[in-house]
C-alpha positions as CSV (number, residue, x, y, z in Angstrom):
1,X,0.0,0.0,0.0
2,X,1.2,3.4,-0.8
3,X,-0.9,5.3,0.6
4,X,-5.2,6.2,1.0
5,X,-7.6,8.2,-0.4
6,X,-11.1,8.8,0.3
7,X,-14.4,10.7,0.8
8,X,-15.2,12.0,4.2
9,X,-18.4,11.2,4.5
10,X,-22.0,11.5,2.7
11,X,-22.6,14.6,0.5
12,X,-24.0,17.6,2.5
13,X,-27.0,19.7,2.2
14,X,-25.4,21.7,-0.4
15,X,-24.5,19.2,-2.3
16,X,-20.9,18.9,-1.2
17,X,-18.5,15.9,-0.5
18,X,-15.1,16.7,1.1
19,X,-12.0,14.2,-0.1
20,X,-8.8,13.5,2.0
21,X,-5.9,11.6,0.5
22,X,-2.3,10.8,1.8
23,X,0.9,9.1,0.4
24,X,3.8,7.9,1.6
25,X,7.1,9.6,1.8
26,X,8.6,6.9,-0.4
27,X,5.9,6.8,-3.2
28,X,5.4,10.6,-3.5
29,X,6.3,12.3,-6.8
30,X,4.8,9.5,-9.1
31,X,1.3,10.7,-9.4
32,X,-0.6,8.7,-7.5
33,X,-2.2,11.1,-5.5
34,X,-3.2,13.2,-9.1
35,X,-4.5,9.8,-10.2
36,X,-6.7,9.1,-6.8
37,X,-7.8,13.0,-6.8
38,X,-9.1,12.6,-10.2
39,X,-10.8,9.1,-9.4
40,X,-12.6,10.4,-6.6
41,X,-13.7,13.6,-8.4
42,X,-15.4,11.4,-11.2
43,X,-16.8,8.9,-8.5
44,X,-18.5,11.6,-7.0
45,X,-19.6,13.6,-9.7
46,X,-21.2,10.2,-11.4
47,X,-23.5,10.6,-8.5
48,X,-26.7,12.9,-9.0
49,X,-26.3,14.2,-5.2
50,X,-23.1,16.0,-5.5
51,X,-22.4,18.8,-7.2
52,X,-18.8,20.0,-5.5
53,X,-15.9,18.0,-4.2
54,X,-14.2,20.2,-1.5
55,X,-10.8,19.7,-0.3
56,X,-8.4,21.3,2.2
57,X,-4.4,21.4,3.3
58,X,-2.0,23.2,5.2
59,X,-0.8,25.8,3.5
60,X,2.9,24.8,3.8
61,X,2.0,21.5,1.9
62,X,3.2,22.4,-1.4
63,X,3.0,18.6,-2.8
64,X,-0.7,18.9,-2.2
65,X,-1.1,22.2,-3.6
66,X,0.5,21.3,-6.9
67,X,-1.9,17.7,-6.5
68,X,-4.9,20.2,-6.4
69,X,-4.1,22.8,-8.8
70,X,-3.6,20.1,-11.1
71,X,-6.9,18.4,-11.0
72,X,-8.2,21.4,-11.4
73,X,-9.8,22.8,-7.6
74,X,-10.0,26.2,-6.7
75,X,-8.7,28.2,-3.8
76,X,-11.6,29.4,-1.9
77,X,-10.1,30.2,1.3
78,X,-7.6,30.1,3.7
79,X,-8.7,29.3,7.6
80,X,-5.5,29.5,10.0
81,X,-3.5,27.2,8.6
82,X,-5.3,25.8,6.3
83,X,-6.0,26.3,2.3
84,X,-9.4,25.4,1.7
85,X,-10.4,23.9,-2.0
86,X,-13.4,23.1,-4.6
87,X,-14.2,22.3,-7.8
88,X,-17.9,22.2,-9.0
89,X,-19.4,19.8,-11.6
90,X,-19.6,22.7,-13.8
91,X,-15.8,23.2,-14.1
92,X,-15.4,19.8,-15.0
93,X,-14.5,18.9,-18.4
């Protein structure tokens, strides 16, 4: 195993689902958190009861920054620490 990715529970009122994700130190830089990002933003938008997948990392995790920019999530905010992310169903090509 190289790591985990998954939703964080059921979709929300609005529509929402939040993903978390993590890989090893060893199997980082090979795209297997792009690839899992991507899976679980088709998963969920191939479900009629979400309409955004939200996300969220510190904001001195670069490696997951560069993951999300890539798949193609939004900054919406920052929180503390914390950069918070979306993408709708919309944006999706």
């Amino acid at each position: 195993m190289v790591g985990d990715a998954r939703f964080k529970g059921k979709p929300d009122l609005e529509r929402k689902v939040e993903i978390g994700y993590g890989i090893i130190d060893s199997a980082r830089n090979q795209g297997y958190a792009t690839e899992a990002v991507e899976a679980l933003i088709k998963w969920a938008f191939a479900s009629s009861y979400v309409d955004k997948v939200i996300a969220e990392c510190f904001v001195t995790n670069l490696p997951s920054i560069k993951v999300l920019e890539k798949v193609g999530m939004s900054r919406i905010a920052v929180e503390k620490n914390m950069l918070k992310w979306e993408i709708s169903r919309m944006s999706v090509k």
